[in-house]
N, C-alpha and C positions, 0 to 999 in steps of 0.2 A: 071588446073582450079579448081579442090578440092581441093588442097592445098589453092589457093587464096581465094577460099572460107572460108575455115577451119580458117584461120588466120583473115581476117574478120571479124567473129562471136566470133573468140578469145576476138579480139580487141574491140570489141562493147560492148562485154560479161565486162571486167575487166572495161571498161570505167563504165558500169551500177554499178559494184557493186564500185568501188574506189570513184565513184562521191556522193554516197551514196543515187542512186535510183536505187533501189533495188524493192522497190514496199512501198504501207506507211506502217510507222511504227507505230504500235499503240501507242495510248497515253493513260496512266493509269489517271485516276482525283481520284478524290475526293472522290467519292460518293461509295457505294456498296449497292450493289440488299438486297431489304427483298423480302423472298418467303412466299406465301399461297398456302397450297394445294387447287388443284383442285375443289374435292368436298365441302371443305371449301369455295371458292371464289363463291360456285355455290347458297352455301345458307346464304350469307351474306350482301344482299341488303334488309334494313329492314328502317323503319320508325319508330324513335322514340321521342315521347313528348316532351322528354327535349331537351333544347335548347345546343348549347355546345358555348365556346370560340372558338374567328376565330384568327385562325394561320398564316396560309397561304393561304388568300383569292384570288381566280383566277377569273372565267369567272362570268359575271353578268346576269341572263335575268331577263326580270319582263313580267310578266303575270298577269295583273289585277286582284285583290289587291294583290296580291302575289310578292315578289323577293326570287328570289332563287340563291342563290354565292357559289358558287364551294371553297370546301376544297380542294387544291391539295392533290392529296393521298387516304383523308378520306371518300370525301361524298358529301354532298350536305344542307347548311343551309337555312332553308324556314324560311322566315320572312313576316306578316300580314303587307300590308303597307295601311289599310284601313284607316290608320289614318297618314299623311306623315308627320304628327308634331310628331309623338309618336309610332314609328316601331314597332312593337312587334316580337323577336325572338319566334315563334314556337314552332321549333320544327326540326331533321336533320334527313337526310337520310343516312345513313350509304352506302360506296359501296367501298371498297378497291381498290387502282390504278385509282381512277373517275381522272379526269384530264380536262374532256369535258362533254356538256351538251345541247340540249336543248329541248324547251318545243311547242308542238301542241294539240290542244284542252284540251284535260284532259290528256296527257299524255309527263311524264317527259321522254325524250331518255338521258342514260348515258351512257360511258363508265366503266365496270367493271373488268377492266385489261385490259383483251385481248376480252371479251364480249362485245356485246352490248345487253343492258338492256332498255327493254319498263317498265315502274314503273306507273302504273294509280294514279294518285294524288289524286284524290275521293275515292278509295279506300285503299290507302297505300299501295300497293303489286304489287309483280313484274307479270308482265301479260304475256310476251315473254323473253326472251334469246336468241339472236345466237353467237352460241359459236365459238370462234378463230376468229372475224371478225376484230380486229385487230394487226399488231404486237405490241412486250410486250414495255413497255415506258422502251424512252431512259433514259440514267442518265443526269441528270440537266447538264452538262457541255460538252454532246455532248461526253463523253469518251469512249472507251472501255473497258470494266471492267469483265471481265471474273473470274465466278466462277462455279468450280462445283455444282452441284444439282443435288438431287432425280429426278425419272421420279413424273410425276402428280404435278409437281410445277410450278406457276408462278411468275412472279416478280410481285410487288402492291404497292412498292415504292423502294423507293432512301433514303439511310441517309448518311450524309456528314459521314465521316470518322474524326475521332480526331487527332492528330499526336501529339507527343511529340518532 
């Protein structure tokens, strides 16, 4: 009977690996991690005057007169829509890995990597952090992409890889 077993699990065994399920395979893409340290990520949600160009515009809210568009990666562009014939860019908030956003009474919620960030609007600063509430963003194509790193780093974006 341990023999019939034995050969069994042989059989099953070679069939898993010759069929080629094994378990999944990773897939490399495209993209590779940029790191921020820590401490760095903790003091880099800021609001500033100038307006910047929009690259990669993601999530929309509007908050009377205010709309606020999410930079994948970068931050967050406030724009005065008091006037909806003639927009006026602000002003942006800077926040490394932002990716999500959104807005309740006076206060902007973002994501700042792996943080989440409370940012009061009325007064331009961050008012809460809890830290590691979520994990770090994946890479744009869903791949696994493994690389070493220092302790005290996070991932805060993805850049496509070049290839020749």
């Amino acid at each position: 009977m341990k023999r019939i077993t034995f050969l069994l699990l042989l059989l099953f065994s070679l069939n898993m690996v010759f069929s080629g399920f094994v378990g999944p395979t990773p897939k490399y893409g495209d993209y590779e991690p940029v790191y921020m340290k820590r401490s760095d990520l903790e003091n880099s949600v800021a609001y500033k005057d100038q307006a910047r160009k929009m690259v990669h515009p993601g999530k929309i809210y509007y908050k009377s007169p205010y709309i606020y568009i999410n930079e994948r990666y970068k931050g967050v562009h406030v724009i005065n829509n008091s006037d909806p014939a003639n927009p006026v860019k602000e002003g942006f908030i800077t926040a490394p890995g932002c990716i999500d956003m959104a807005v309740k009474d006076d206060v902007l919620y973002l994501d700042n990597s792996v943080d989440l960030v409370a940012f009061s609007l009325s007064r331009k600063e961050v008012t809460k952090r809890v830290k590691n509430m979520f994990p770090e963003p994946l890479a744009p194509d869903n791949t696994f992409n493994y690389h070493p790193r220092e302790e005290n780093m996070v991932i805060v974006e993805w850049k496509k890889i070049t290839r020749n």
